[in-house]
Structures are given as C-alpha cells and as structure tokens.
ROTORMI-929042 format. One record per atom (N, C-alpha, C, O, CB): z negated, x, y; residue in one letter. Coordinates in steps of 0.2 Angstrom, whole numbers, plus 5000, padded with zeros to 4 digits. Glycine has a CB too. Example, Ala and Ser with C-alpha at 12.3 -4.5 7.8 and 13.67 -1.06 7.14 Angstrom:
2
496150664972A;496150624978A;496150664984A;495850714983A;495550574978A;496550644989S;496450684995S;496150645000S;496050675006S;497150704997S;
REM end
This chain:
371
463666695277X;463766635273X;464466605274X;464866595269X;463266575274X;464766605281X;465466575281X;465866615281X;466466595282X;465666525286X;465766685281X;466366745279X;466566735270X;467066745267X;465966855282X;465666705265X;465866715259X;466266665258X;466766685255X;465366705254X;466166595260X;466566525259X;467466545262X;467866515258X;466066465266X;467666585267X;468266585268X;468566635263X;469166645263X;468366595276X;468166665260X;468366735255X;468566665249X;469166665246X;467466795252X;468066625248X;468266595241X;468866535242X;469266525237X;467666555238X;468866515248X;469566455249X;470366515249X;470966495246X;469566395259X;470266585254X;470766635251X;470966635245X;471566615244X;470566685251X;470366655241X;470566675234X;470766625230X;471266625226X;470066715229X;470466575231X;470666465227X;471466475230X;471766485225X;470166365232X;471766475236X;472366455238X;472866525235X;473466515234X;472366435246X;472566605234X;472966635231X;473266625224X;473766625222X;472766695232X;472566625221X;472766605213X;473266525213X;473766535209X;471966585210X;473166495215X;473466425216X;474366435218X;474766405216X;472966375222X;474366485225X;474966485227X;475466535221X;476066545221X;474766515235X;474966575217X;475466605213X;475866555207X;476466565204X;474966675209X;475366515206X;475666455200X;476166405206X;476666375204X;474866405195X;475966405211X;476466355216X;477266395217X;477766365218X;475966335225X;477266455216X;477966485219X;478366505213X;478866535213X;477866535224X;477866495207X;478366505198X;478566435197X;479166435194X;477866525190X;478266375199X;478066325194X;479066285196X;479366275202X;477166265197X;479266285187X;479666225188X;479666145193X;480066105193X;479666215184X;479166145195X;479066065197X;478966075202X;478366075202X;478566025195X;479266085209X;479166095215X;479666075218X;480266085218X;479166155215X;479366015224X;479465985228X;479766005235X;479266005238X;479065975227X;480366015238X;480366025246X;480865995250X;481565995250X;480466075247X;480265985253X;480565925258X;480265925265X;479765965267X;480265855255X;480665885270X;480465915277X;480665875284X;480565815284X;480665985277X;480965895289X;481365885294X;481465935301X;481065975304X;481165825294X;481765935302X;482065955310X;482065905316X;482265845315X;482865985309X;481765925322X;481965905326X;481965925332X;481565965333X;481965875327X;482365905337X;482265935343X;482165875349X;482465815348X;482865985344X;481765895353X;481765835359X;481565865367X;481165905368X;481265785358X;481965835370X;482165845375X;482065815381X;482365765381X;482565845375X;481765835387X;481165795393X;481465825398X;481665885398X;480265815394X;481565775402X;481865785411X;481265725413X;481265665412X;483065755413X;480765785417X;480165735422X;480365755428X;480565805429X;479065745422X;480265675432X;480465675439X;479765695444X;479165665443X;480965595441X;479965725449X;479365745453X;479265665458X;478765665462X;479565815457X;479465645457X;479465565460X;479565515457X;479565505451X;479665555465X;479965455461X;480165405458X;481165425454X;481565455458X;479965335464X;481165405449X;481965415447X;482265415453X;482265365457X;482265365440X;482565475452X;483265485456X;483465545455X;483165585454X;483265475463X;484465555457X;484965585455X;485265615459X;485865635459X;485165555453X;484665625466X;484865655473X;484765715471X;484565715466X;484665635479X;484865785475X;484565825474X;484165855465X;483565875465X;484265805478X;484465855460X;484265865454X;483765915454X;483065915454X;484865875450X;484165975456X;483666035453X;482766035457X;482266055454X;484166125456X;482865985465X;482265995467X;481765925462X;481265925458X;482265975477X;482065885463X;481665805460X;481465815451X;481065785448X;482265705462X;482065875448X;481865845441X;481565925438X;481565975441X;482765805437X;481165915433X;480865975429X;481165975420X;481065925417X;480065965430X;481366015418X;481666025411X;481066045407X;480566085409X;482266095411X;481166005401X;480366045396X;481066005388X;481465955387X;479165975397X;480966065384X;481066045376X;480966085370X;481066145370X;481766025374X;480766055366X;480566095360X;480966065354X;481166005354X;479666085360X;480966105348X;481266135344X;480666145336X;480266195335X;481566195348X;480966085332X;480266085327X;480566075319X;480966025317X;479666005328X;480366125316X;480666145309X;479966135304X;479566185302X;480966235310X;479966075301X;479466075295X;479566065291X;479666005289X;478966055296X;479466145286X;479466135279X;478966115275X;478466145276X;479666185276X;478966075270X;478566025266X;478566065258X;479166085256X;478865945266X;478066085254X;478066095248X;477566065244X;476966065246X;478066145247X;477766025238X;477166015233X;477366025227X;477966005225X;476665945233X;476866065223X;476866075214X;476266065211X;475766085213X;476966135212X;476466025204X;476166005201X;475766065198X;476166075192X;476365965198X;475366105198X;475066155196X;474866165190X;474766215187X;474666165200X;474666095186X;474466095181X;474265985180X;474365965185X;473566165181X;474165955177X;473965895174X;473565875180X;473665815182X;473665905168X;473165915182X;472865875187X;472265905192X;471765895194X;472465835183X;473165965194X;472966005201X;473565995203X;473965995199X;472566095202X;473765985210X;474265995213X;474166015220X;473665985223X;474765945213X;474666075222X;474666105230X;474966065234X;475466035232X;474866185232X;474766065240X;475266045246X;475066095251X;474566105253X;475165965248X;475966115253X;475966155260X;476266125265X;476566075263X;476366205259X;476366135270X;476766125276X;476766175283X;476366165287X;476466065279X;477066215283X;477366245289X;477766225296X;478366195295X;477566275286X;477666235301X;478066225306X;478066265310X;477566305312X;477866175309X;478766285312X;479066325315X;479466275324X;479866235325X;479666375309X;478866325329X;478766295334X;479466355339X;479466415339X;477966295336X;479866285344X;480166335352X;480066325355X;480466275355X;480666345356X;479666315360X;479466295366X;479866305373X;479966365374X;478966325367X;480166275377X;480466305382X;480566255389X;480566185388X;481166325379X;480666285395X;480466235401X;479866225402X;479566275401X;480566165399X;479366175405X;478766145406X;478466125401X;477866105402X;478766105409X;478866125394X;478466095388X;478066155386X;478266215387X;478966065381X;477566155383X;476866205380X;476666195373X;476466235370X;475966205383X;476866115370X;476366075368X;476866025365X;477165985368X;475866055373X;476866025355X;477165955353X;476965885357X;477365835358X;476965935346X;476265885358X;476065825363X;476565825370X;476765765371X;475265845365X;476665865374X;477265885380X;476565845383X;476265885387X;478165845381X;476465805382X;475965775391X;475365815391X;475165825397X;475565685391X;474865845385X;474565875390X;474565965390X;474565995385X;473865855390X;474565985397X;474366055397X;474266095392X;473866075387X;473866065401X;474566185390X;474266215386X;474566275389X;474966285393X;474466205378X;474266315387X;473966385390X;474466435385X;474366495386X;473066405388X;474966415381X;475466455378X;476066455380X;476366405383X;475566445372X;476366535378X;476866545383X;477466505380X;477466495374X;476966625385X;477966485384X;478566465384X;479166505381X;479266565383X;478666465389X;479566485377X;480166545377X;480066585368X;480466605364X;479766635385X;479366565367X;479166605361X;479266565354X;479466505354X;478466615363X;479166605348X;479266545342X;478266555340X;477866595340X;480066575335X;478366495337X;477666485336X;477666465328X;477966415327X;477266435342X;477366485323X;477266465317X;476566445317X;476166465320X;477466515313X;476466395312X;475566355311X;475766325304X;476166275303X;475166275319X;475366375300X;475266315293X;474966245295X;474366245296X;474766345289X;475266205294X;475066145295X;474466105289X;473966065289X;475666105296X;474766125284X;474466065277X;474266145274X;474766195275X;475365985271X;473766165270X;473666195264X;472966155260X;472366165261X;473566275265X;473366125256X;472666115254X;472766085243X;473266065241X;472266015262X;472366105240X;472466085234X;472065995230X;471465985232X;472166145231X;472265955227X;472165905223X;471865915218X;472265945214X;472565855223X;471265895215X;471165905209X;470665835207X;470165805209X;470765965208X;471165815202X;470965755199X;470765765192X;471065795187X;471465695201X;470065705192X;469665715188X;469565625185X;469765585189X;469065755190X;469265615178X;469265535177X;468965495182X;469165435182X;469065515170X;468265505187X;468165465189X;468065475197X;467865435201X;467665445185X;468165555198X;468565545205X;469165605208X;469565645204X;467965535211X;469165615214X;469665665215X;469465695221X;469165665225X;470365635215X;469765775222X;469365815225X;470065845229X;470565865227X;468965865220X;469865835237X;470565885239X;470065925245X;469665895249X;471365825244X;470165985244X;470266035247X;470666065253X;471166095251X;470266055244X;470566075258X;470966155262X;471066095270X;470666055271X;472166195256X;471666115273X;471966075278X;472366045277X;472966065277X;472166095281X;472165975278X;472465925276X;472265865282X;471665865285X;472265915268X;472665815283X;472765745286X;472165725285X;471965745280X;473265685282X;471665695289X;471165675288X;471365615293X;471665615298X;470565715289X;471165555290X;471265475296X;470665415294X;470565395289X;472365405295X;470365405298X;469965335298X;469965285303X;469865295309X;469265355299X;470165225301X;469965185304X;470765125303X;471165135299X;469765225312X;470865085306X;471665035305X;471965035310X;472565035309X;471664965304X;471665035317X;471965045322X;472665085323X;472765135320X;471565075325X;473165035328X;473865095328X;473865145335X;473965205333X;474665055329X;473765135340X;473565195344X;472765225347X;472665285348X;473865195349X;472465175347X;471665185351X;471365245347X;471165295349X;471165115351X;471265215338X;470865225335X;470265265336X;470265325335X;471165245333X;469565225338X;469165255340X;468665295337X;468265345340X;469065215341X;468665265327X;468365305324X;468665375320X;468465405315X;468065255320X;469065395324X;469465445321X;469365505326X;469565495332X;470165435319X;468965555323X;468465595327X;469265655327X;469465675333X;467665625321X;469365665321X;470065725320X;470565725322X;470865775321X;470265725316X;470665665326X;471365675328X;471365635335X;471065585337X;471965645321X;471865675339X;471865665347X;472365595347X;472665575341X;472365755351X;472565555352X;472765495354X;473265525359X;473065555364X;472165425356X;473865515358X;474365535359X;474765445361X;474765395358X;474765595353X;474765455366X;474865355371X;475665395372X;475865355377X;474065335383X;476165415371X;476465445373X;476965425365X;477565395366X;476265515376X;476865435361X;477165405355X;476465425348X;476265475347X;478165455353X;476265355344X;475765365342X;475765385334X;475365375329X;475465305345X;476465415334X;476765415327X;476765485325X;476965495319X;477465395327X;476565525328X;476765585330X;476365635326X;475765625326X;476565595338X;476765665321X;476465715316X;475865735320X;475865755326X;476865765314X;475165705314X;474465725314X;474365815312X;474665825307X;473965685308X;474065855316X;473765925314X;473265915309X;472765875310X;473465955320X;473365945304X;472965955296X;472365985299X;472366025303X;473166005290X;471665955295X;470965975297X;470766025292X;471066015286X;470465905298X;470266075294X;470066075287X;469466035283X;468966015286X;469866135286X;469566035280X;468965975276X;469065975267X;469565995263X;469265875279X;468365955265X;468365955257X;468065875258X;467565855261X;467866025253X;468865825254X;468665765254X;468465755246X;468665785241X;469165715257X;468165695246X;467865685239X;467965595239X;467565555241X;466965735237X;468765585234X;468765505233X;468465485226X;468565515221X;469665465234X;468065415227X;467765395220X;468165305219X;467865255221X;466665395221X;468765305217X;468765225216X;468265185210X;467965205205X;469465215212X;468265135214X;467865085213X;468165015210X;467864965211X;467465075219X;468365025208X;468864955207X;469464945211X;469464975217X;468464895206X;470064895209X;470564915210X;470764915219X;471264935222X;470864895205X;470364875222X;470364895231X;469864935233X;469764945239X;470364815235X;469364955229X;468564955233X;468665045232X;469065055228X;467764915227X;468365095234X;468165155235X;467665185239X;467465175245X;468665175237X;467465235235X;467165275242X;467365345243X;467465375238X;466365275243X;467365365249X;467665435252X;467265475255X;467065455260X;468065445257X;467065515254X;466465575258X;466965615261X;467465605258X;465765625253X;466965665266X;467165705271X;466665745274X;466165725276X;467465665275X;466965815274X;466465865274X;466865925278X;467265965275X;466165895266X;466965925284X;467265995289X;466966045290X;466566025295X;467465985295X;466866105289X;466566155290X;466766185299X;467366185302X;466866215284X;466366195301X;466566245309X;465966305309X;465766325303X;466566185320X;465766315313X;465466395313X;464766375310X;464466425309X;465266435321X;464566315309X;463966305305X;463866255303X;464466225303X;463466315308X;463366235300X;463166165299X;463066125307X;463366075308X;462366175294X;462666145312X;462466135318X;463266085320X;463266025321X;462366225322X;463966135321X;464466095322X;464966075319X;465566085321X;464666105325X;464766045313X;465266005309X;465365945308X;464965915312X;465166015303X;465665915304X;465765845305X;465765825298X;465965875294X;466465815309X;465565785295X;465365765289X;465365665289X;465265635294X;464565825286X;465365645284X;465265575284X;465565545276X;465865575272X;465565545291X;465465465276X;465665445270X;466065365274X;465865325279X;465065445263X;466465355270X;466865285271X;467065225265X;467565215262X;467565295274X;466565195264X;466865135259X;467165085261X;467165065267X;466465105255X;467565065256X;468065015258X;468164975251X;468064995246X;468865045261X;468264915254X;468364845249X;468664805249X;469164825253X;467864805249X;468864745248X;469364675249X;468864625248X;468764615242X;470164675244X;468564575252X;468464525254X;468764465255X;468964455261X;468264535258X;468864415249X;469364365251X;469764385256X;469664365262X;469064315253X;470364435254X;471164465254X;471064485261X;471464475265X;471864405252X;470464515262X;470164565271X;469964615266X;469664615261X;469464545279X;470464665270X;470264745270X;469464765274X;469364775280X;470964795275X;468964775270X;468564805274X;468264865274X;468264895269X;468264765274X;467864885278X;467764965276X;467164975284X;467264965290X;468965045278X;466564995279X;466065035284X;466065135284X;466065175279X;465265015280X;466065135288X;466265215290X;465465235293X;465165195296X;467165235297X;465165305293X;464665325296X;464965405296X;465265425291X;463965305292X;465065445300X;465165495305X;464465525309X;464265495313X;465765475310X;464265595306X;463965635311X;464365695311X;464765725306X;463265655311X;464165695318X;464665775323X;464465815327X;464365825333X;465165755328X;464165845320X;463465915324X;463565925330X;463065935333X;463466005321X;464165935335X;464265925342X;463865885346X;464265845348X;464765915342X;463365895348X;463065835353X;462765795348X;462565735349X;463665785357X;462665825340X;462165775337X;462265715339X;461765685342X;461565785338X;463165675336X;462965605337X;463365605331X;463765645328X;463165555345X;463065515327X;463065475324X;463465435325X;463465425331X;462565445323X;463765415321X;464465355323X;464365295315X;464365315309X;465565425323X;464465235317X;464365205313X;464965155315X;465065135320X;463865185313X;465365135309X;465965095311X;466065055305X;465865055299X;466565145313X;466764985310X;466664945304X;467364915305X;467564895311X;465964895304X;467764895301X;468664885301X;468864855296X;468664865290X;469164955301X;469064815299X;469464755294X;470064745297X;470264735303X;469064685292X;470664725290X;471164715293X;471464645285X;471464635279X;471564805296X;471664615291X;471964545285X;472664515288X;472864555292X;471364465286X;472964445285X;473564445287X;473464345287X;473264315281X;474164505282X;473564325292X;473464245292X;473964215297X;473864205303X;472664215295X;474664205292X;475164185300X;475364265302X;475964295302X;474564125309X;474664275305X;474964355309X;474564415307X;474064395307X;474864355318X;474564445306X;474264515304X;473764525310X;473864505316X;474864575303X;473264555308X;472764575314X;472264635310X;472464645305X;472164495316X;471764665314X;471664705313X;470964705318X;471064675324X;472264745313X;470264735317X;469664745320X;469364805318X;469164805312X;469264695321X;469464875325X;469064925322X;468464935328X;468464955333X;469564985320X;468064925326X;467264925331X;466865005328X;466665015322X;466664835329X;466665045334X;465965085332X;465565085336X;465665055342X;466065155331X;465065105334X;464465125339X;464165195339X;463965215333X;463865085338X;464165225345X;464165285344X;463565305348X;463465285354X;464765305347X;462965355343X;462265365346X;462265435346X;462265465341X;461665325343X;462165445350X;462065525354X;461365545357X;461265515363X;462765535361X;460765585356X;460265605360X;460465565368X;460965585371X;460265715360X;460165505371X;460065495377X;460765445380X;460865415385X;459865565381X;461065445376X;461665395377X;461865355369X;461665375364X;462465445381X;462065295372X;462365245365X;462965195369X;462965175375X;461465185361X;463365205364X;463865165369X;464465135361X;464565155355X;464265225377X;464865085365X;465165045359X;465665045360X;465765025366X;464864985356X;466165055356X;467065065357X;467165025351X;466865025346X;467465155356X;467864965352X;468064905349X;468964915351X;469264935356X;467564825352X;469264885345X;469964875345X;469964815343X;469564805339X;470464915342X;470464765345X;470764715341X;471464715340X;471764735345X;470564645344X;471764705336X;472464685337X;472864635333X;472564595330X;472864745337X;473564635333X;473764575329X;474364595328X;474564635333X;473664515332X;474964595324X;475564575325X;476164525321X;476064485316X;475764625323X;476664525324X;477064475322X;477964465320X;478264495325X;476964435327X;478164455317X;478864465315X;478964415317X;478564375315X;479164495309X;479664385322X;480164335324X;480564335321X;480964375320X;480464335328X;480564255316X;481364275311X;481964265316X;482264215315X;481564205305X;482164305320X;482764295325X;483064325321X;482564365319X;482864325333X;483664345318X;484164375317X;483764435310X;483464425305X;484564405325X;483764485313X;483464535309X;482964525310X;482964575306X;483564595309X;482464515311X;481564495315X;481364535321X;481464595322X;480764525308X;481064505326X;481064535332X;480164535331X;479764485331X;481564495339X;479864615329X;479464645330X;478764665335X;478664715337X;479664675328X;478364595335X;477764615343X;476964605340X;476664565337X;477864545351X;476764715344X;475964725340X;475764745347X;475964775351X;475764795334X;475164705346X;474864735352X;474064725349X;473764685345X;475064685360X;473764805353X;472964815355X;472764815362X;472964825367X;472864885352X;471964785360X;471564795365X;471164825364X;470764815360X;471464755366X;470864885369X;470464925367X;469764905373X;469864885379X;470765005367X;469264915370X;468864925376X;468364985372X;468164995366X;468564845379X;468065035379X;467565085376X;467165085381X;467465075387X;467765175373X;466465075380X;465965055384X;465665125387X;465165115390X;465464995381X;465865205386X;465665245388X;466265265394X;466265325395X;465365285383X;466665235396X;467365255401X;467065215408X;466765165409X;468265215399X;467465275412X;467165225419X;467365155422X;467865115420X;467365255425X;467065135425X;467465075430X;467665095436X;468065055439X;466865015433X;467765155440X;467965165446X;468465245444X;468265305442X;467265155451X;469065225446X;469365275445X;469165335449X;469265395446X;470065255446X;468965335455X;468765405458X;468365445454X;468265495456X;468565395465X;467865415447X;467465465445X;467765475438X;467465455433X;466565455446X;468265485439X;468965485433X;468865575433X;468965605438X;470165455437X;468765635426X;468565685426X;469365705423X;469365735417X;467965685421X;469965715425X;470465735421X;470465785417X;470865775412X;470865745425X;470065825418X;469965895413X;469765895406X;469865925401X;469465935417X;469365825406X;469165805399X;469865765395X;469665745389X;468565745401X;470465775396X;470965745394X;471165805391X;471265815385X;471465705399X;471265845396X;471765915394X;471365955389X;471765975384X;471965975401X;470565975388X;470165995384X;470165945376X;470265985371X;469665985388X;469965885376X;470165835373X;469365815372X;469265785366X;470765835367X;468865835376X;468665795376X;468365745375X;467865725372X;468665795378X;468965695379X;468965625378X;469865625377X;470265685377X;468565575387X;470165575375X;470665515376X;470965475379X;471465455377X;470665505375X;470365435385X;470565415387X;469865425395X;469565465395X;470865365383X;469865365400X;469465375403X;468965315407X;468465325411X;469865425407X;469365255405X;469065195409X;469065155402X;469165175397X;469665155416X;468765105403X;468365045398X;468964995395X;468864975390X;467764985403X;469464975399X;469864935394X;470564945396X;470764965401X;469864855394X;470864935391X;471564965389X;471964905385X;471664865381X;471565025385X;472564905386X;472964875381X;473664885382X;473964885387X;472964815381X;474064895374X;474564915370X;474664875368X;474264835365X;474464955366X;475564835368X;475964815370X;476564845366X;476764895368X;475864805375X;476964805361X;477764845358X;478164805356X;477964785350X;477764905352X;478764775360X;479164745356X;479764785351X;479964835354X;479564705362X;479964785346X;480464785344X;481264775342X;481364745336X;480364805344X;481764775344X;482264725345X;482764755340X;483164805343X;482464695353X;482764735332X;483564775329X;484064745332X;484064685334X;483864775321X;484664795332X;485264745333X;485764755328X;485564755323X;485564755341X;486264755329X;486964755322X;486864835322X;486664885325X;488064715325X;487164815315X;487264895314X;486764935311X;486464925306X;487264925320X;486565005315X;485865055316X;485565045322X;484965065322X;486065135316X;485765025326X;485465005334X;484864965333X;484864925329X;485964955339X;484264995338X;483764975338X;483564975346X;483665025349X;483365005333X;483164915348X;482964925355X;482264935353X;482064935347X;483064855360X;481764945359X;481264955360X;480764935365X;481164935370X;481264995359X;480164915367X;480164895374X;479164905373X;478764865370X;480664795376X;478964985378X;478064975376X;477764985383X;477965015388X;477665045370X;477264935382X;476764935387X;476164965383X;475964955377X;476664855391X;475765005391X;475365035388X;474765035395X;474765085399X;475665095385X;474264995396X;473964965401X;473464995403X;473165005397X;473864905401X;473065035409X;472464995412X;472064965414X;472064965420X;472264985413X;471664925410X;471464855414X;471364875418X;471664865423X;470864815413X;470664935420X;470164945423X;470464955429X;470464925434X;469564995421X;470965015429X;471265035437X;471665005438X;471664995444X;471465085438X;472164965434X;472864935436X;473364975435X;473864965437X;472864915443X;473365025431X;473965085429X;474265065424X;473965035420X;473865165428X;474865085422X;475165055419X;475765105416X;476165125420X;475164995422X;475865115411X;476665145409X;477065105405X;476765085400X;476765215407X;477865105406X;478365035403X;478765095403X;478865135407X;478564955408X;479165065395X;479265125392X;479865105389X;479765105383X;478765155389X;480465085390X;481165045386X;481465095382X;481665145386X;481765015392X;481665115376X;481865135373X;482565115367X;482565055365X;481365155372X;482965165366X;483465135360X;483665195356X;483965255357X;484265105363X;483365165350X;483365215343X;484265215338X;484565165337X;482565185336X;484465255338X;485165245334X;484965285328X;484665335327X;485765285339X;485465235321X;485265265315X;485765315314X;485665315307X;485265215311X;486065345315X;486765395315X;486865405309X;487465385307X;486665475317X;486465445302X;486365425296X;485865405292X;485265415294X;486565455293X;485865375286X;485165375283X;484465425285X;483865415286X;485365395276X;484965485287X;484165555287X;484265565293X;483865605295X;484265655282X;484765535299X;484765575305X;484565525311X;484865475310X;485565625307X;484165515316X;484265485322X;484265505328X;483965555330X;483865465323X;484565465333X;484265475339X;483965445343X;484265405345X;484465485343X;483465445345X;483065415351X;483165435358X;483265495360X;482265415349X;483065375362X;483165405370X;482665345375X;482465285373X;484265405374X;482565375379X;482265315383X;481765345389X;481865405391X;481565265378X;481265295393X;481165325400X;480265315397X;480065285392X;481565275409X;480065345401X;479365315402X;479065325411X;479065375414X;478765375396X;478965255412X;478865235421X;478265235419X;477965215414X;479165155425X;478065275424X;477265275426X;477265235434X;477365255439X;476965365426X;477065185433X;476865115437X;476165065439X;475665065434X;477365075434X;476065045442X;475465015444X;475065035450X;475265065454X;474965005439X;474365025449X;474065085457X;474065165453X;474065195448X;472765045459X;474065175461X;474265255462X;473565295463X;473165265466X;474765275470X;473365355460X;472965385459X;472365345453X;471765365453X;472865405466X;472665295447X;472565285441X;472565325436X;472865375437X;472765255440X;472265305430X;472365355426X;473265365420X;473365405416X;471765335422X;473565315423X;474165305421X;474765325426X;475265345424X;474265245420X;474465335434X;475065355438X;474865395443X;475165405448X;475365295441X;474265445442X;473865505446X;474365525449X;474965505448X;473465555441X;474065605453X;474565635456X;474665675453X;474265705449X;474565655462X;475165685453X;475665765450X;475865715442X;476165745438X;474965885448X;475665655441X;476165645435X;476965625436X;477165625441X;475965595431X;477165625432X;477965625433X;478265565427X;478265555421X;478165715432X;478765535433X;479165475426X;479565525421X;479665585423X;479965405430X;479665505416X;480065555409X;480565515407X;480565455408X;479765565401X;481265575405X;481765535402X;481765575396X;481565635395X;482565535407X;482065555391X;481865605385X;482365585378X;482465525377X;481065595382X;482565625375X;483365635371X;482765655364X;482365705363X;484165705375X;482865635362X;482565645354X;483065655347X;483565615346X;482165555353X;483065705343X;483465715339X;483265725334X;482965775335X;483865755339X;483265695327X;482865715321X;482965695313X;482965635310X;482065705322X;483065765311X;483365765304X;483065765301X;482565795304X;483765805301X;482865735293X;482465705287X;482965735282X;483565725281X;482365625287X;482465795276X;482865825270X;482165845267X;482165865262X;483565895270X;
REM end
C-alpha cells in the first residue's frame, strides 16, 4: 500500500515538474548564506586560542521555485545545498548529528503542489506545516523542532496532504494528514480558526500514532495597547496527561524608530522539577525540546541611525536557574544583504539545562544574501 501511494506522488510531481520547467511563468527566488561559530570551551577568553576556542560554519544555498502550472495548480520547489565544516553537523549547530563534516549535502526542502478549487484548496507533497501563535515555545506544533538558539530559522518541509476550507472572511478550517510507515504512525488532525470580537481564535486537535496521543489545543491572539498571544494544549497519551501553556505579549516604544519588547512564558507540566533527572539525549533525538516546567523568552530590539540594529535576548529557566543572554548587532549592508554578529553566554546554575557540562559560550558572524 505505501510503495502504491509513493508511486502516485512520483508520477503527480513528474507530470507537474514537466509543465513547471516549460512554463513561462516561473518564479526564482532564494538566498545564500554563510555563518560562522567560534565556542569557547569555557568562560570567553583570548588566552591560548587554539586550546579554549572550537571552529564550526556552514555554507547555505537555497534555491526557491514556483509556477503557475495552469489557473488553479501551482508547484513550489526549494532546494538547499548544504557545507558543513568544523564542529558544525547541523543548520541547527546546537544539536549533535551524525554527518560527516567537509561534505556537500543537498535535501529537497519544499516539493509540494496547490490546487485550488471554488470552495476549497488542496496542497500536496513537502511543504511548511505550523500550528499554533507562539514565537519560540510553540507547543502545539508537533512538526517542527524549537531551535532556542534563533527561532527564525528556516522550517524543514513535512510531508503532508493539507486540505483548507474558508469559511468566511477570517474563519477556516484545515485538516492535515502525514503519511509515515503506516497509519499506526502518522500524524493527522484538523484546525479551525475564527475572529471573536477582533481575537484571533483557533481550536486545533492533533493525533500522533506515535504513543497514540491526542492533542487538543487552543490559541488566541489579539492586540489591546499591547499585542498578546495564548497558546495552551492538553496532551493525552495511554497512562500519562499533562498540559503545556504560552502566554506572551509585545510592545513597540515610540523612542526614535520604536524600541521593540516580546516576551514568552512557557510552562509544560510533563518537564521535570529537579535538574539531576534532566535526560539530555531526548534533546539530540528530539524527543523533547525542552526538559524542565517553566521557561521564559525575553527580546529587546534597539534600531539605530542608519541600517544598524541592536539586539538584546534572554532566554531562561525558571525551574533550574540557567539561563542564556545573548547581545547581538545586525547591519543592513544593502537592501538584500546582512550581517549579523553577536555572543550567546550561557550563564546561571551550572550543570542546568542552559549551562550543563561540555556546553560552550558562542561567538558567531552571520552573512546572508536575499535574490
């Protein structure tokens, strides 16, 4: 049965790819970048370089395609061409991967086709999947890993067959359907969403043949003085139930150009209270995300004249007291090009989930072109 199913999305995306690489209407677009990690095997210092510091950077080329295939099919592609070199394995860089260094790595990212019909629309293949409003916690988002390290960070395409039905002109509903080796472990669910006296609201329900658990979730987000945001689930699994919640809020300062502050609070009621029965391995697997009960995210940002931009993120554990502070300054070089640079201090109690042993403070040079 799933050797017939991968036979028919082949032959859908051959037929499709032959009209996507004639078609006048074709879209491409993309970016380059490279970035660049020096972790210190201790606290920053410039003694001794080659023993205290460790070299990691990678090298990211993603080409973007979309064509209108016909009135009301269009393809979207994405490719990325990976370098790895140093200590880095992994776009993520923080955690561990089992590939070699040195090498180039290509991964279709996005293949997936749109087909729209009058009363709904159908996307197909590997493609972005996101639930929930949340800016880094995101609890009800099964698909995509939490990268606490920059939470902007190009998402890996899932496969999935989504199916949107609008409902009037804020209201919808979405079903979501991921195939893996069976029905047994797939992920499937639906999400509606509405507007409620000018609140975004949206009930999400998620099962994940994995552990046969049920996920029921519920997110709103509105704007009063300050923008805010609540994403809560409950999560029921055979012999455990337990409940993960975000709140957050943000605020622009009219100072000069507006001085920008968001912050989340997370709490997940299946993380520990005591750091010694902290499972690290469930991080590098991905498992989990994170590992204790409350957390909070913290981000000033400060334009200044010019392209210059400051930055300033905290990123906390209640539960253990760890903590990483992170100052950064982004430069606009041109319209399409930046650079970013900055540190990330891993600080608070020691053997935490923010300042364990063998992690390491980061200095990091960021370079990235938009065309």
């Amino acid at each position: 049965m799933v050797k017939r199913r991968i036979s028919f999305f082949s032959f859908l995306f051959l037929v499709a790819g032959y009209n996507f690489l004639y078609s006048f209407d074709l879209e491409t677009f993309g970016y380059y970048e490279n970035r660049f990690f020096m972790l210190s095997s201790g606290r920053l210092s410039f003694q001794n370089l080659s023993e205290n510091f460790s070299l990691g950077d990678y090298n990211r080329l993603r080409l973007q395609f979309r064509s209108e295939v016909a009135d009301n099919i269009s393809l979207n592609l994405a490719v990325d061409f990976f370098t790895f070199h140093g200590i880095i394995r992994s776009p993520l860089g923080v955690y561990e991967s089992t590939e070699p260094a040195g090498l180039t790595h290509t991964q279709l990212d996005r293949a997936y086709i749109d087909l729209y019909f009058p009363k709904f629309d159908v996307t197909i293949g590997k493609q972005r999947v996101a639930i929930g409003v949340s800016r880094l916690w995101a609890p009800l988002d099964l698909f995509n890993r939490v990268n606490i390290f920059e939470p902007g960070e190009e998402k890996p395409g899932v496969n999935a067959i989504k199916v949107y039905v609008p409902m009037g002109k804020a209201s919808g509903l979405t079903g979501i359907f991921s195939p893996e080796n069976d029905f047994n472990t797939s992920k499937s669910g639906f999400r509606a969403k509405t507007q409620l006296a000018g609140v975004d609201a949206a009930f999400t329900y998620i099962h994940h043949g994995t552990g046969n658990q049920d996920i029921y979730g519920l997110d709103l987000r509105g704007e009063n003085i300050i923008g805010w945001w609540l994403e809560a689930g409950y999560f029921s699994s055979p012999g455990e139930q337990d409940t993960k919640v975000v709140i957050g809020f943000d605020y622009t300062f009219p100072l000069k150009s507006g001085v920008y502050w968001l912050n989340e609070f997370y709490y997940d009621q299946s993380g520990e209270r005591d750091s010694a029965r902290y499972d690290f391995d469930r991080l590098l697997t991905g498992d989990r995300f994170t590992l204790a009960r409350e957390y909070y995210f913290s981000a000033l940002q400060f334009p200044t004249q010019g392209f210059l931009s400051l930055s300033l993120t905290y990123i906390g554990n209640w539960t253990d007291g760890s903590y990483i502070l992170s100052p950064g300054l982004r430069y606009e070089i041109t319209q399409n090009v930046a650079l970013s640079t900055g540190l990330f201090f891993l600080m608070g109690k020691r053997g935490g989930e923010f300042n364990r042993e063998g992690a390491n403070d980061v200095f990091y040079i960021w370079l990235k072109m938009n065309f």
